[in-house]
N, CA and C atoms as a LAMMPS dump frame, in Angstrom:
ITEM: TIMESTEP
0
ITEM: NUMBER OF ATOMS
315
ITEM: BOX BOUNDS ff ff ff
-5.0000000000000000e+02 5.0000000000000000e+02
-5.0000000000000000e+02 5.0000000000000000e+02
-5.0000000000000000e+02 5.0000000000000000e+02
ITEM: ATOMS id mol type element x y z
1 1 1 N 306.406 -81.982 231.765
2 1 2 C 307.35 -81.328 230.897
3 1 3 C 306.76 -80.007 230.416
4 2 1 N 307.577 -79.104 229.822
5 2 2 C 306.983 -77.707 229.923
6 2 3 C 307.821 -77.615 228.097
7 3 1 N 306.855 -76.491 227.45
8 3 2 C 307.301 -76.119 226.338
9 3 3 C 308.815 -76.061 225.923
10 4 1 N 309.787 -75.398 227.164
11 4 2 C 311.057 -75.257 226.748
12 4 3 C 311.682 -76.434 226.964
13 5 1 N 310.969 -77.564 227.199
14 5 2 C 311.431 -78.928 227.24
15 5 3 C 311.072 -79.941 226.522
16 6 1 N 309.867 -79.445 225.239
17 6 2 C 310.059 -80.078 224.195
18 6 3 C 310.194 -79.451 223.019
19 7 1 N 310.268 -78.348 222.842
20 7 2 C 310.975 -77.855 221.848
21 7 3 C 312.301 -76.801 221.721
22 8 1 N 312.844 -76.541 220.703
23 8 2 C 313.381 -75.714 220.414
24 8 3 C 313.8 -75.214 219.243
25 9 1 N 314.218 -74.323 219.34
26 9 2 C 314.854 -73.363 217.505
27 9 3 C 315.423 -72.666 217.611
28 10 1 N 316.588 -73.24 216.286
29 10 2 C 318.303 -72.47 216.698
30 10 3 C 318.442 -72.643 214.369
31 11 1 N 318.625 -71.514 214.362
32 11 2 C 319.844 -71.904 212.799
33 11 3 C 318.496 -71.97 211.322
34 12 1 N 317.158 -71.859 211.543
35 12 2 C 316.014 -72.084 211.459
36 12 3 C 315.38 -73.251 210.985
37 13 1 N 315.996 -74.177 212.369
38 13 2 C 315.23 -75.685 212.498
39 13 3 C 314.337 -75.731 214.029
40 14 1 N 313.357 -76.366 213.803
41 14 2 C 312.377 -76.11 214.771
42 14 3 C 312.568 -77.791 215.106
43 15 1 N 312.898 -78.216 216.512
44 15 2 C 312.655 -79.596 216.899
45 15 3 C 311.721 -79.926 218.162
46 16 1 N 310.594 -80.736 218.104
47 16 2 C 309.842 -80.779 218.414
48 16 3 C 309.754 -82.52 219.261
49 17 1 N 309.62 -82.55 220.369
50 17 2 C 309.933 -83.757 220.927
51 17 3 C 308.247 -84.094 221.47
52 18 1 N 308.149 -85.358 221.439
53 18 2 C 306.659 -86.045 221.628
54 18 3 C 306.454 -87.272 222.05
55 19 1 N 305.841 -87.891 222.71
56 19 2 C 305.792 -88.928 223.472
57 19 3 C 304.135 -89.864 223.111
58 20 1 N 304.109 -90.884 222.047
59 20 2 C 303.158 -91.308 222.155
60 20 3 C 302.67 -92.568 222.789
61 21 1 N 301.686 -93.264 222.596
62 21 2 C 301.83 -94.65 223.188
63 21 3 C 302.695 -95.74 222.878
64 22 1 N 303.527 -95.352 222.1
65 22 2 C 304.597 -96.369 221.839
66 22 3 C 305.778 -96.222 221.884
67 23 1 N 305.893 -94.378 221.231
68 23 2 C 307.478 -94.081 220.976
69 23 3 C 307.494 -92.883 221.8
70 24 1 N 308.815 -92.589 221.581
71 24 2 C 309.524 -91.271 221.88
72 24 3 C 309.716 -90.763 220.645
73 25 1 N 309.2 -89.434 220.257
74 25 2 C 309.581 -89.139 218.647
75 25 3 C 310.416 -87.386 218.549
76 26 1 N 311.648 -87.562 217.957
77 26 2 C 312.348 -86.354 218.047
78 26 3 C 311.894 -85.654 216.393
79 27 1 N 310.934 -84.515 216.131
80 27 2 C 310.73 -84 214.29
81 27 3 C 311.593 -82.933 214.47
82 28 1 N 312.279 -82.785 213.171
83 28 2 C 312.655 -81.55 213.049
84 28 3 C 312.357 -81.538 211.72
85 29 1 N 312.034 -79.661 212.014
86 29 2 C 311.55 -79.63 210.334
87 29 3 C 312.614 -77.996 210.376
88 30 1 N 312.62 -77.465 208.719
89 30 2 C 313.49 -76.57 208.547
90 30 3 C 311.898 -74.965 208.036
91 31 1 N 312.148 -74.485 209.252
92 31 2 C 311.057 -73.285 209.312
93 31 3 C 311.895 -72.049 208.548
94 32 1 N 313.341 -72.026 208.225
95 32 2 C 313.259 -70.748 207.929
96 32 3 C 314.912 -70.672 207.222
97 33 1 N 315.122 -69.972 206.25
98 33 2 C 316.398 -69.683 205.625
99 33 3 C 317.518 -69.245 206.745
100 34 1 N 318.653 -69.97 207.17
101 34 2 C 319.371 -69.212 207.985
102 34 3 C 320.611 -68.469 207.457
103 35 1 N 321.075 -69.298 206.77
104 35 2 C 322.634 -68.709 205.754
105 35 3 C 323.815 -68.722 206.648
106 36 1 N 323.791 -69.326 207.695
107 36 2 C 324.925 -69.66 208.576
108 36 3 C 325.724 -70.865 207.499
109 37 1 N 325.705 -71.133 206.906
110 37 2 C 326.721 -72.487 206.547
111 37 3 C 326.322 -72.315 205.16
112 38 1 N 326.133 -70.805 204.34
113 38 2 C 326.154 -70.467 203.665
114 38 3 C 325.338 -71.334 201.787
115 39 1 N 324.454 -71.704 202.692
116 39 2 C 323.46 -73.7 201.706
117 39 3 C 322.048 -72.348 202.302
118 40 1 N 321.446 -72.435 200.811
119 40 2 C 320.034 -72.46 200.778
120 40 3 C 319.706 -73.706 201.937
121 41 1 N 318.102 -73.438 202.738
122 41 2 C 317.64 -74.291 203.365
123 41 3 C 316.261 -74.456 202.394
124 42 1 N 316.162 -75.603 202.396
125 42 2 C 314.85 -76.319 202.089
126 42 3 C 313.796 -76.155 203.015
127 43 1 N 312.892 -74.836 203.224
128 43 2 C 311.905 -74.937 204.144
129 43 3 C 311.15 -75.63 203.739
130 44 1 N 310.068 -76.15 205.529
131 44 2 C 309.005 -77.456 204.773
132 44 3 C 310.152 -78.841 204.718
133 45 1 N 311.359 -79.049 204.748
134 45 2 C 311.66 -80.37 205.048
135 45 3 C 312.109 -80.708 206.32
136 46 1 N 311.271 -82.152 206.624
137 46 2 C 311.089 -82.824 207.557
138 46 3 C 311.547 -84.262 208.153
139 47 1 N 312.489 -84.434 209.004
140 47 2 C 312.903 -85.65 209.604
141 47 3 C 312.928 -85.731 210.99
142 48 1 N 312.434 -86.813 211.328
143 48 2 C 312.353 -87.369 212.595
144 48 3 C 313.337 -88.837 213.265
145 49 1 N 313.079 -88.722 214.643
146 49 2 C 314.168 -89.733 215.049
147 49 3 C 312.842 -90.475 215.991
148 50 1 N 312.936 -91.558 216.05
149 50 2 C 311.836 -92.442 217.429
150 50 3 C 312.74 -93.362 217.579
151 51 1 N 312.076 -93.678 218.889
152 51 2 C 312.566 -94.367 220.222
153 51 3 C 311.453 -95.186 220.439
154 52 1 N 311.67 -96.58 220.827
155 52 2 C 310.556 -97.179 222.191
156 52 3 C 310.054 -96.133 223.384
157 53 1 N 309.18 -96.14 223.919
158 53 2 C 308.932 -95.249 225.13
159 53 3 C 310.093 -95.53 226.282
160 54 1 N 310.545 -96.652 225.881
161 54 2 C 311.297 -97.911 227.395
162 54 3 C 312.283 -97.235 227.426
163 55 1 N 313.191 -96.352 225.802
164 55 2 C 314.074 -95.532 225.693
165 55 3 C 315.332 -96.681 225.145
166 56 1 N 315.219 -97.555 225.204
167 56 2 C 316.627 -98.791 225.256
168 56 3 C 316.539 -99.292 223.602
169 57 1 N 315.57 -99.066 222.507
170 57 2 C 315.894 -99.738 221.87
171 57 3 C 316.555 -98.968 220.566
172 58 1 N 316.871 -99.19 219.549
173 58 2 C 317.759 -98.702 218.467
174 58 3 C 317.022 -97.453 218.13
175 59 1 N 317.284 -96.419 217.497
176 59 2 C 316.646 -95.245 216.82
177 59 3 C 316.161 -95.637 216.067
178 60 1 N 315.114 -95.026 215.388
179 60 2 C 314.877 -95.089 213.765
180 60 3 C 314.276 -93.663 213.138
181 61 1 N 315.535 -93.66 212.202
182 61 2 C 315.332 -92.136 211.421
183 61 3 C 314.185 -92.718 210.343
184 62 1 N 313.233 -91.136 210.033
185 62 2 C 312.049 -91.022 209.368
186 62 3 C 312.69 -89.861 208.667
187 63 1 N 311.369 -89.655 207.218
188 63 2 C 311.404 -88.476 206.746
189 63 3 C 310.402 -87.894 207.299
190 64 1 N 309.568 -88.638 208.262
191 64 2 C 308.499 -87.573 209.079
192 64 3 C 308.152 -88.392 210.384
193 65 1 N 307.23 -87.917 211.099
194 65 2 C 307.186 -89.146 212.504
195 65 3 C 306.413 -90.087 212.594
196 66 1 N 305.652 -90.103 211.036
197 66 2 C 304.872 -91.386 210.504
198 66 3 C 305.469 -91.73 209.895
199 67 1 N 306.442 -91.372 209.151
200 67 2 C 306.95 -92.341 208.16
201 67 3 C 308.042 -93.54 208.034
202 68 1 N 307.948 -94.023 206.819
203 68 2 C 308.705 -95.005 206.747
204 68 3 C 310.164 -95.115 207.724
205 69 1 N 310.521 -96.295 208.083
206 69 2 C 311.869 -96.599 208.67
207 69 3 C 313.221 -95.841 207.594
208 70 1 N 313.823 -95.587 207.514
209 70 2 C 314.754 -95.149 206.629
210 70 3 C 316.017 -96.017 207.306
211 71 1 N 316.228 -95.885 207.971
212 71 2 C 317.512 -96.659 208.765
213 71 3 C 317.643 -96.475 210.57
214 72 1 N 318.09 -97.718 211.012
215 72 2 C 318.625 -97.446 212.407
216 72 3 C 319.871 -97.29 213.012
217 73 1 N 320.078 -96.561 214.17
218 73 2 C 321.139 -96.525 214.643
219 73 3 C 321.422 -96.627 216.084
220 74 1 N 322.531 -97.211 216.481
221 74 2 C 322.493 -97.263 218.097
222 74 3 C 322.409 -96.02 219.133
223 75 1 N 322.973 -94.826 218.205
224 75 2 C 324.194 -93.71 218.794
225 75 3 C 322.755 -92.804 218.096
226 76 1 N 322.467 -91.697 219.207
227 76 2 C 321.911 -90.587 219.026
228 76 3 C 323.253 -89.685 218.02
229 77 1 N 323.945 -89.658 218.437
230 77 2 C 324.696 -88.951 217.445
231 77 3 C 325.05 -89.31 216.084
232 78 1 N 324.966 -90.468 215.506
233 78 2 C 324.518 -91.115 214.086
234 78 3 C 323.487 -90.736 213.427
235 79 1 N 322.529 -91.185 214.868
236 79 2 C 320.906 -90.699 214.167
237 79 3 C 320.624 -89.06 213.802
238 80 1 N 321.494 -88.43 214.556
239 80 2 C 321.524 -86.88 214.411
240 80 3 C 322.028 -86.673 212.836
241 81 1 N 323.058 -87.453 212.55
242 81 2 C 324.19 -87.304 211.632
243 81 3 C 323.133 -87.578 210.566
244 82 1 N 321.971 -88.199 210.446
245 82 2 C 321.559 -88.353 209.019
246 82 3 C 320.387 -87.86 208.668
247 83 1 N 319.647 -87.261 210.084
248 83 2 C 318.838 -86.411 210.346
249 83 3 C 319.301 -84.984 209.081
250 84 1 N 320.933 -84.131 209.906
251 84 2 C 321.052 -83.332 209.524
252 84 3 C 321.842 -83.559 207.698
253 85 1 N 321.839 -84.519 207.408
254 85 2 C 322.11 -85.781 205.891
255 85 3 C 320.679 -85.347 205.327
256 86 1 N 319.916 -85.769 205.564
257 86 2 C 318.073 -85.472 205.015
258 86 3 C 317.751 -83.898 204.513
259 87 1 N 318.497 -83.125 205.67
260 87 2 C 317.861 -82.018 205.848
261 87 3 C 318.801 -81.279 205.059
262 88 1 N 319.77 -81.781 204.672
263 88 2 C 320.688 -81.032 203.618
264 88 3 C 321.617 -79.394 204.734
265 89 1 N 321.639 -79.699 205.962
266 89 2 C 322.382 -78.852 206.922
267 89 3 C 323.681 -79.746 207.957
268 90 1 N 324.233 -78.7 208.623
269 90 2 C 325.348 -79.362 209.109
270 90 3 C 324.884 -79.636 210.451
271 91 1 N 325.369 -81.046 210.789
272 91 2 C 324.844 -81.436 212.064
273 91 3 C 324.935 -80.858 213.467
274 92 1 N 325.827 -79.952 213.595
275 92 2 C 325.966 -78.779 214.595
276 92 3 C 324.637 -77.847 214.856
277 93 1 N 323.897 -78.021 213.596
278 93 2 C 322.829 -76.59 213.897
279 93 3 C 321.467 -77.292 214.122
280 94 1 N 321.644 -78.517 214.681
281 94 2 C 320.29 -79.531 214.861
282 94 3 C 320.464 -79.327 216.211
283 95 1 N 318.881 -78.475 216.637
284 95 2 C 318.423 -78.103 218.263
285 95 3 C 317.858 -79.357 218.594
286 96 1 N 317.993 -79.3 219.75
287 96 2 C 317.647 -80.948 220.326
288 96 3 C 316.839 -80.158 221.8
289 97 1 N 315.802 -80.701 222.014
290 97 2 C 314.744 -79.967 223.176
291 97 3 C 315.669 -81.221 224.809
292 98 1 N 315.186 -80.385 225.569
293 98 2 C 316.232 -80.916 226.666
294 98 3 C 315.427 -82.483 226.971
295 99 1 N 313.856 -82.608 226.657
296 99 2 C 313.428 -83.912 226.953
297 99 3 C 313.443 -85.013 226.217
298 100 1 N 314.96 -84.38 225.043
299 100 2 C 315.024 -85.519 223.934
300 100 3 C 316.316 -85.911 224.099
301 101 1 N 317.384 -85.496 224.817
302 101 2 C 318.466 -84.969 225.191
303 101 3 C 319.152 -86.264 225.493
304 102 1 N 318.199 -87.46 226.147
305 102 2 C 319.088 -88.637 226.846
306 102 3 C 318.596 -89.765 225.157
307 103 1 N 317.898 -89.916 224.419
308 103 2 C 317.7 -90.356 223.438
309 103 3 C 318.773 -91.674 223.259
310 104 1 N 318.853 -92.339 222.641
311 104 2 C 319.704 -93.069 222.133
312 104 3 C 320.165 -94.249 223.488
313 105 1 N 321.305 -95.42 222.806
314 105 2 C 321.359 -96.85 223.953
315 105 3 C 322.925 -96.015 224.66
């Protein structure tokens, strides 16, 4: 996999995709004020999505890619939905890197 395939940044959220010995982990954190959807951004806040490596089992949203379980979901697009819920932005402006892309059951 190559840089433009695990990350990206759009709206000034930086998402960062990673693969450890257990999970698949999607972070996004908020690098920069954008003013598209007209909401102060909270730079410095951080949520993540993981996966089993196997890819098949439920999501689980974090406030970071160590942290606590916060909730699961079946649907990458749920898990997106509370991702961009955390991050206090609209779920449209959450970049997703192309090797995070198949995520979810």
């Amino acid at each position: 996999m190559t840089d433009e395939t695990l990350t990206a940044e759009e709206h000034g959220i930086r998402a960062t995709y990673d693969e450890t010995e257990t999970e698949r982990r999607l972070e996004f954190s908020v690098v920069a004020a954008d003013g598209d959807d007209g909401r102060p951004a909270d730079i410095g806040a951080t949520a993540a999505i993981a996966q089993n490596r196997e890819g098949y089992a439920m999501l689980k949203v974090r406030p970071t890619a160590d942290g606590d379980e916060l909730e699961r979901y079946y649907g990458f697009d749920m898990a997106l939905d509370h991702v961009a819920e955390l991050l206090d932005v609209s779920p449209g402006t959450l970049p997703v890197p192309e090797a995070a892309a198949d995520m979810g059951m």
